[in-house]
C-alpha positions in Angstrom: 16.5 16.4 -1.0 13.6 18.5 -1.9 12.4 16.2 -4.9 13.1 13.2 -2.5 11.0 15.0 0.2 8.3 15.7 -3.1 8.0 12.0 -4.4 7.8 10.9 -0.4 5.3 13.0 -0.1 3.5 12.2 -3.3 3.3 8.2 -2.5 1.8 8.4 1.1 -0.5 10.6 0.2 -1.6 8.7 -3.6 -0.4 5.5 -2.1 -3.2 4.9 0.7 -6.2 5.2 -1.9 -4.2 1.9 -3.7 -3.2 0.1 -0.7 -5.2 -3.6 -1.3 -6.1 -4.4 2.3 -7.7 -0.5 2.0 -9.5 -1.4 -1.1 -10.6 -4.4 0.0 -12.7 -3.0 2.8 -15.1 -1.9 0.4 -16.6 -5.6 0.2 -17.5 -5.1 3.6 -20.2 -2.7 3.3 -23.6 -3.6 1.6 -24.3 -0.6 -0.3 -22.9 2.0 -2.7 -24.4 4.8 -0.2 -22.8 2.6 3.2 -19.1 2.8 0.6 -19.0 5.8 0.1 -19.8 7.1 4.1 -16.9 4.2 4.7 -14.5 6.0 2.6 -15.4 9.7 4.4 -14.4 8.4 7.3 -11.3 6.5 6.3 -10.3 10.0 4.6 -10.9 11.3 8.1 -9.4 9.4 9.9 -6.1 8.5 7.5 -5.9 12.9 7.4 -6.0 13.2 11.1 -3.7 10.0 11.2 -1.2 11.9 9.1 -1.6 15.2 11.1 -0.7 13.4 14.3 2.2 12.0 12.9 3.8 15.5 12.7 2.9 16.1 16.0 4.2 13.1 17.1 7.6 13.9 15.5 8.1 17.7 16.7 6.7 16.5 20.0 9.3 14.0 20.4 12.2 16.0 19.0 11.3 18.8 21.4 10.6 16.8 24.4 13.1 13.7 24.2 15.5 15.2 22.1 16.9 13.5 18.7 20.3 13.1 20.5 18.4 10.5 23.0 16.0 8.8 20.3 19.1 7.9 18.3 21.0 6.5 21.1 17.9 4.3 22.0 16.9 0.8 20.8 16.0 1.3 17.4 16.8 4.5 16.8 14.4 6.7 15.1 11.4 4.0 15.9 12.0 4.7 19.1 10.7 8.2 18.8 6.9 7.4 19.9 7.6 5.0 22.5 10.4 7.3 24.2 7.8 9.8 23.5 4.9 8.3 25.4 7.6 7.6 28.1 8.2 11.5 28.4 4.7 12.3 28.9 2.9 9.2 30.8 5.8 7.2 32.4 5.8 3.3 31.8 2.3 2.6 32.1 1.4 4.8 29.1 5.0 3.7 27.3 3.4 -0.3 27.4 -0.1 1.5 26.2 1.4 3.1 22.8 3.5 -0.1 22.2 0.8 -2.5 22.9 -1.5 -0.2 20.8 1.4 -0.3 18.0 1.7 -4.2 18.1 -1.8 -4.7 17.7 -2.0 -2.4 14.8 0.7 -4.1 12.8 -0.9 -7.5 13.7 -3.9 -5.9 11.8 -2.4 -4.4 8.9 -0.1 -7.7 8.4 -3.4 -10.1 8.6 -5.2 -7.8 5.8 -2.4 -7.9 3.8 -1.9 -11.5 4.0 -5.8 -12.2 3.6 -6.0 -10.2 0.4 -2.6 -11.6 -0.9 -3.4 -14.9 -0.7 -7.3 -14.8 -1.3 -6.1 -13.2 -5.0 -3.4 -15.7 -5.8 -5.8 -18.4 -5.0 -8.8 -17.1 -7.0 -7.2 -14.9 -9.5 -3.9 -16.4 -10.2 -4.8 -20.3 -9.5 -8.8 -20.3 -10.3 -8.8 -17.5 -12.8 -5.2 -18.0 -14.9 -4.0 -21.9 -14.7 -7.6 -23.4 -13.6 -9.5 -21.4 -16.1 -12.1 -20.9 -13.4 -12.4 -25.1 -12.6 -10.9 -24.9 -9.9 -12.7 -26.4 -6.3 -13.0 -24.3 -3.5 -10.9 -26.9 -1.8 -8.0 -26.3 -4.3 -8.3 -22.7 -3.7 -8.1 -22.7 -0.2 -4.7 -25.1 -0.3 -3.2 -22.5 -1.9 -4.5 -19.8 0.0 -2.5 -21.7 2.9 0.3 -22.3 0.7 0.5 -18.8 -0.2 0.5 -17.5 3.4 3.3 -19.7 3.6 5.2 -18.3 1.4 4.5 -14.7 1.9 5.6 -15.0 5.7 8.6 -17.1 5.0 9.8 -13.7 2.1 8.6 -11.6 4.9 10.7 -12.3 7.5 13.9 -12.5 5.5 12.9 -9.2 4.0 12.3 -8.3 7.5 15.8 -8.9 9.0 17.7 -7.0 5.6 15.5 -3.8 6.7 15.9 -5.0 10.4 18.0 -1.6 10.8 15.9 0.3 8.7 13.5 3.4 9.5 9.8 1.7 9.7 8.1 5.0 8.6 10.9 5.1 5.6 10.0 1.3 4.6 6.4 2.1 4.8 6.9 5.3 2.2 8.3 2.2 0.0 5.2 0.3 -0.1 3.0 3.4 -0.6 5.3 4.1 -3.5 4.6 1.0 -5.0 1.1 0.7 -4.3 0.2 4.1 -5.7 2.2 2.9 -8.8 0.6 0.4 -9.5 -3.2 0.3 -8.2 -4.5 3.6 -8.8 -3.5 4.5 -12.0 -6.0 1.7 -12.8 -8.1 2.5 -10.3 -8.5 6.0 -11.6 -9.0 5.6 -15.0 -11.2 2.6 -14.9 -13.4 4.8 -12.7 -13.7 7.9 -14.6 -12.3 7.5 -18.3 -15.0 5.3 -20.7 -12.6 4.2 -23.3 -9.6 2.7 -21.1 -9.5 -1.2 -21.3 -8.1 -4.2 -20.6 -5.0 -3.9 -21.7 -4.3 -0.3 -20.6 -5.1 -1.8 -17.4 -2.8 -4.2 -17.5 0.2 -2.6 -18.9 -0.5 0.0 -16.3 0.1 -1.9 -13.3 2.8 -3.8 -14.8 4.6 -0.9 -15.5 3.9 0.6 -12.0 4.8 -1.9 -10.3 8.1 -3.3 -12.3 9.2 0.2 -12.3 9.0 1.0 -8.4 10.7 -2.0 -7.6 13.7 -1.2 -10.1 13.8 2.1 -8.9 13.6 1.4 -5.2 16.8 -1.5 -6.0 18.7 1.2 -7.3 18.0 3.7 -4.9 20.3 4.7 -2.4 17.6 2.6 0.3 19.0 -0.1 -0.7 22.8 0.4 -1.3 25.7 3.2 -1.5 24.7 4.9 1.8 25.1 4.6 5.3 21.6 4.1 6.5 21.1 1.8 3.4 20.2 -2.3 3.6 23.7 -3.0 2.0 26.0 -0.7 3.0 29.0 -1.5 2.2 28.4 -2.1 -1.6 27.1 0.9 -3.6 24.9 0.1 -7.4 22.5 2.6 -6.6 22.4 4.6 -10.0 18.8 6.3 -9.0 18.9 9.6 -6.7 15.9 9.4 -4.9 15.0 7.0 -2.5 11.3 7.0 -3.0 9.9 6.1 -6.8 7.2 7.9 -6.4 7.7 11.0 -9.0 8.8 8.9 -11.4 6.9 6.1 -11.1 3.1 7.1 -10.5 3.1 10.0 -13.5 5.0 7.1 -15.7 2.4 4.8 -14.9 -0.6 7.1 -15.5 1.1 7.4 -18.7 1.3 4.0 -20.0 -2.6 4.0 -18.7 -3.8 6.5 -21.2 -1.4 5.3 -24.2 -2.0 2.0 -24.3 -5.8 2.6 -24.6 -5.2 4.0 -27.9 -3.2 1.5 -29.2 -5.3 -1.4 -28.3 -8.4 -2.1 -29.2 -11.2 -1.2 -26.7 -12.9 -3.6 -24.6 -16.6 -2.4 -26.0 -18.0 -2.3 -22.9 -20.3 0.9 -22.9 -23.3 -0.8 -21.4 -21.6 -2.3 -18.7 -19.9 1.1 -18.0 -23.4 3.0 -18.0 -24.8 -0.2 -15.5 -22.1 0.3 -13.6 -22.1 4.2 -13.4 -26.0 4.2 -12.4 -24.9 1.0 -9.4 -22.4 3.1 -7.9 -24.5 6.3 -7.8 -27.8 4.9 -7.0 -26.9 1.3 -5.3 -29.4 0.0 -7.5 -29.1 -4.0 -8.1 -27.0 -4.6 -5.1 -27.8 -7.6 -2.5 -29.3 -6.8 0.9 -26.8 -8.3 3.7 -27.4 -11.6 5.0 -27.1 -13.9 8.1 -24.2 -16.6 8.1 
């Protein structure tokens, strides 16, 4: 339990600085200097986020009691809700929930956006189209994507229907500090990683969290898992997190040397003097 409660710990904190729908708020700003004040105060408010959470949780064992929040609707997602109950009656019960709805309305239309806008211009445009692609095209498969995504969603949904939501969303920080910043990281700060580094990187992250998480006792072999009844979990943990992210960094830094490098010095030194200066970047304009 205590290396469980490590690697959970390890992927929500590493995990938000690779979530996509995060990352892509950084094409919202017009500037390096307007970036990096947008990333102080997501820092600040994802910290205070995560300080309110353990406030949230001893306030609601204290005050409702873990006796009642099982026995309710839900179970332990009922625990802010039931909380908000305690303290404000109905009125403030139907605040928190409506508050809660809207932000997973939010965080589900980022995640869709930036999922489909990359299999339409990365995967589509960039891979099969070799960049001929029309913007027409792209944006049927945008729609095609979204499609998709929902339809994989919802079954995915009702498998983890009786699942803890905070415990699922561990899951996806797992994997996204698996396999985003590893890349991230290095691309940032280390000159000779490349292409392929890259690459294998996130393919590694990413393959290896999902294995991990299948063969976790999440899935199967325990009583709070999706399957139950069957047991093929052969991994202890339930989050991939300690093994995943350092085997990922890994794989990041070897495969650099055994490749050859990308031989992109001068666009490394361009970019280096962009980000710290903001020199070359467009002004904002009216659409």
């Amino acid at each position: 339990k205590q290396l469980d409660f490590i690697s959970l710990g390890l992927s929500l904190v590493l995990g938000t600085a690779g979530l996509p729908h995060v990352l892509m708020r950084f094409y919202t700003v017009p500037t390096a200097k307007e970036a990096r004040k947008s990333v102080t105060w997501a820092i600040i408010l994802i910290g205070a986020f995560y300080l309110m959470t353990l406030v949230l949780g001893y306030g609601a064992a204290a005050l409702v009691g873990p006796d009642r929040i099982l026995d309710a609707p839900g179970g332990a997602n009922a625990a802010a809700p039931l909380l908000a109950l305690e303290l404000g009656g109905s009125i403030f019960m139907a605040l928190i929930s409506a508050v809660a709805f809207a932000t997973v309305l939010a965080v589900v239309a980022g995640l869709t956006i930036t999922a489909s806008a990359s299999v339409a211009h990365d995967v589509y445009d960039g891979v099969f189209r070799n960049g001929q692609s029309s913007e027409a095209e792209q944006v049927r498969v945008s729609r095609i994507t979204v499609l998709v995504l929902g339809a994989i969603s919802i079954v995915l949904g009702i498998l983890a229907m009786e699942q803890n939501v905070a415990f699922l969303v561990s899951l996806a920080f797992a994997i996204a500090a698996s396999a985003n910043l590893p890349t991230i990281l290095l691309s940032l700060y280390w000159r000779r990683f490349n292409t392929a580094g890259a690459v294998a990187s996130m393919y590694t992250g990413t393959i290896l969290s999902l294995v991990l998480i299948f063969f976790s006792p999440a899935v199967s072999g325990a009583p709070s898992a999706m399957f139950p009844t069957v047991d093929w979990s052969i991994f202890p943990l339930t989050s991939p997190g300690l093994v995943a992210i350092p085997l990922s960094f890994l794989v990041g830094i070897i495969v650099p040397f055994l490749t050859k490098p990308d031989n992109l010095d001068h666009l490394t030194a361009e970019m280096e003097v962009r980000s710290l200066t903001g020199v070359g970047v467009e002004a904002p304009v009216d659409h």
